[in-house]
KOLLUM-926559 format. One record per residue (C-alpha): x, y, z. Coordinates in steps of 0.25 Angstrom, whole numbers, plus 5000, padded with zeros to 4 digits. Layout:
<rs>
XYZ/...
</rs>
This chain:
<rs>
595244245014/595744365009/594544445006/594444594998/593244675001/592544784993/591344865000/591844815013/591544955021/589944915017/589044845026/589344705021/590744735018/590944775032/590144675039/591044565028/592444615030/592144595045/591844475044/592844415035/594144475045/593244415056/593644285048/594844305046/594844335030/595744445027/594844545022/595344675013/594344775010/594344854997/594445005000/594145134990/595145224997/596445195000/596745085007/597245115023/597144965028/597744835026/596544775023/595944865011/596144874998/595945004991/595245004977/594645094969/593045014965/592845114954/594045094945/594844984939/595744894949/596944794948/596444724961/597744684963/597744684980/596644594980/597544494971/597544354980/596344384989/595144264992/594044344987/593444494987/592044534991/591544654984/590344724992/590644874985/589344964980/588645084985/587445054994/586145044987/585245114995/586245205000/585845314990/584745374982/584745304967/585245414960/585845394945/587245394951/587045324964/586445214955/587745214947/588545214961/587745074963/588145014950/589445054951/590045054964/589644904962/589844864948/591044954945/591744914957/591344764955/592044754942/593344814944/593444714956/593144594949/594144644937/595144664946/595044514951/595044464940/596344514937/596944454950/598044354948/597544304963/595944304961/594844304972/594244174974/592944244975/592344384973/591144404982/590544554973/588944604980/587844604972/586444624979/585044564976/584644674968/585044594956/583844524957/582944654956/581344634960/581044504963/579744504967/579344414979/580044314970/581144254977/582644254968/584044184971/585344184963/584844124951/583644234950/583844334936/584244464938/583144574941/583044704936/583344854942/584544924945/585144854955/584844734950/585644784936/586844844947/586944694953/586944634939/588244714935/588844704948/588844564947/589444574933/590544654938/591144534944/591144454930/592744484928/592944424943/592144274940/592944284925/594244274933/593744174940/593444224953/592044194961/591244284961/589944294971/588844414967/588344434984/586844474980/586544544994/585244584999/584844685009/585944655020/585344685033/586144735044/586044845055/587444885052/587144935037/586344935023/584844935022/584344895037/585444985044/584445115039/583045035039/583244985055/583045125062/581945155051/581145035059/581845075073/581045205072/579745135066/579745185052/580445055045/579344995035/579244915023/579544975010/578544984999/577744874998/578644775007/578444664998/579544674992/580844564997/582144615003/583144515003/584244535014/585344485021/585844505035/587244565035/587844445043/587144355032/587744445022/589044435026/589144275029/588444255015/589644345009/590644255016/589944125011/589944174998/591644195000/591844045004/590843954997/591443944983/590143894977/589744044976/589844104966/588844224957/587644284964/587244234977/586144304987/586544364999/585144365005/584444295017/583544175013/582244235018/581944385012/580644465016/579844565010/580144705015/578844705020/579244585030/580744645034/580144755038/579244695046/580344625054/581244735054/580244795062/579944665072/581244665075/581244825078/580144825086/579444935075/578244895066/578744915050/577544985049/577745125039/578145065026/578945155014/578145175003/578745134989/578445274985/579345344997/580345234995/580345294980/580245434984/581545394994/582445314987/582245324971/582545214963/583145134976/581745114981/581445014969/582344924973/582044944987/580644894984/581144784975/580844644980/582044534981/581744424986/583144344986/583644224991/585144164995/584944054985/586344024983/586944054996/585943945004/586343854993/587743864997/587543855011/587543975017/586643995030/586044135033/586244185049/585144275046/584144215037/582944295039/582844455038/582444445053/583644385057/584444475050/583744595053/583944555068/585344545066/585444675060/584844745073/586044685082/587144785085/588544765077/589444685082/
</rs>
């Protein structure tokens, strides 16, 4: 397959692009500077585009967006969030649109937080959107892609947990917390994380690529997910240090702002639509995951 692939230089796009040329798809990456390579496309996210290079290609995977948690929540990192996904999401699907040659299917990222709280209340694919900013960010993200599936184009929205990887993201800063013995739960612990391991995360991608019965919102997150409370407690089984100082919810504040909400949110989510289709998790369990996360890379 020919595939285009923008946000490729992050930690899902990496580990995704490699695999796919492992594959043998030709894989093109969409680039913001000039474009030095044979296999990137340059592109400007931010402005309207004609698109034209990626006229005849299979499908395109859209994983662009500044990280979450990378920066305090400021007004304007706030409006960094929103529109580094939903401005850069509906100039791509506008320009597909206008292809002659369309994508078969357009893979764009979405993430749980469209759920919102969930409460120890378990939520699949069919659950109604929650409240919050993220979960408002996610809700026009996902509507950005609207001039894609008028055009007739698939279109799969990759509601992503908390991938779990050594290499990257979320666990890359919380493992030498528990190495040192100062890792813990946060808040209270009772509220639900819902992850996925990052081999998990790119072989659901894939599955989502080929299995044309695809299509709108489908969960990227392992079948069993624990409270915060009990990943904590195997992180630090599997290190050999007891998770035994837990962050208050008031530090947490005091730290991080508004981001701490959603931090101690609970989503409890469940891949209803990618068991239903067949796909079978490597990595099941946030134990197995986590244990793969602590192997050196390849």
């Amino acid at each position: 397959m020919r595939i285009a692939i923008a946000g490729s230089s992050g930690l899902i796009g990496t580990a995704l692009s490699a695999s796919l040329v492992a594959q043998g798809h030709d894989v093109f990456r969409l680039v913001r500077r000039t474009a030095i390579r044979s296999d990137e496309i340059s592109w400007d996210p931010t402005r309207a585009w004609d698109g034209s290079q990626l006229e005849g290609f299979d499908a395109v995977i859209n994983l662009a967006g500044v990280g979450v948690g990378d920066h305090r929540w400021t007004r304007s990192y706030k409006q960094k969030i929103r529109d580094s996904r939903v401005i850069t999401t509906t100039h791509l699907s506008q320009s597909l649109a206008a292809l002659e040659n369309k994508p078969k299917v357009l893979l764009n990222a979405s993430a749980i937080g469209w759920y919102g709280n969930t409460g120890s209340s378990a939520v699949d694919e069919d659950s109604p959107r929650g409240t919050g900013f993220l979960s408002t960010v996610c809700a026009e993200w996902e509507a950005a892609t609207t001039p894609a599936e008028e055009a007739g184009i698939r279109v799969v929205h990759l509601r992503t947990g908390l991938v779990v990887s050594g290499q990257g993201g979320a666990w890359q800063r919380l493992i030498p917390l528990f190495k040192f013995g100062v890792g813990g739960k946060l808040g209270s612990g009772q509220q639900y994380w819902s992850s996925i391991s990052i081999v998990d995360q790119v072989r659901a991608i894939e599955f989502c690529l080929t299995h044309n019965e695809l299509s709108g919102a489908v969960n990227l997150t392992s079948p069993e997910p624990l409270t915060n409370a009990e990943l904590t407690q195997v992180m630090g089984k599997a290190l050999d240090k007891p998770a035994v100082l837990p962050v208050p919810g008031v530090a947490l504040r005091l730290a991080l702002g508004e981001f701490a909400v959603e931090t101690l949110d609970s989503q409890r989510v469940l891949p209803k639509r990618l068991l239903a289709a067949g796909f079978v998790f490597e990595h099941p369990t946030f134990e197995q995951a986590f244990t793969a996360a602590l192997q050196p890379a390849p």
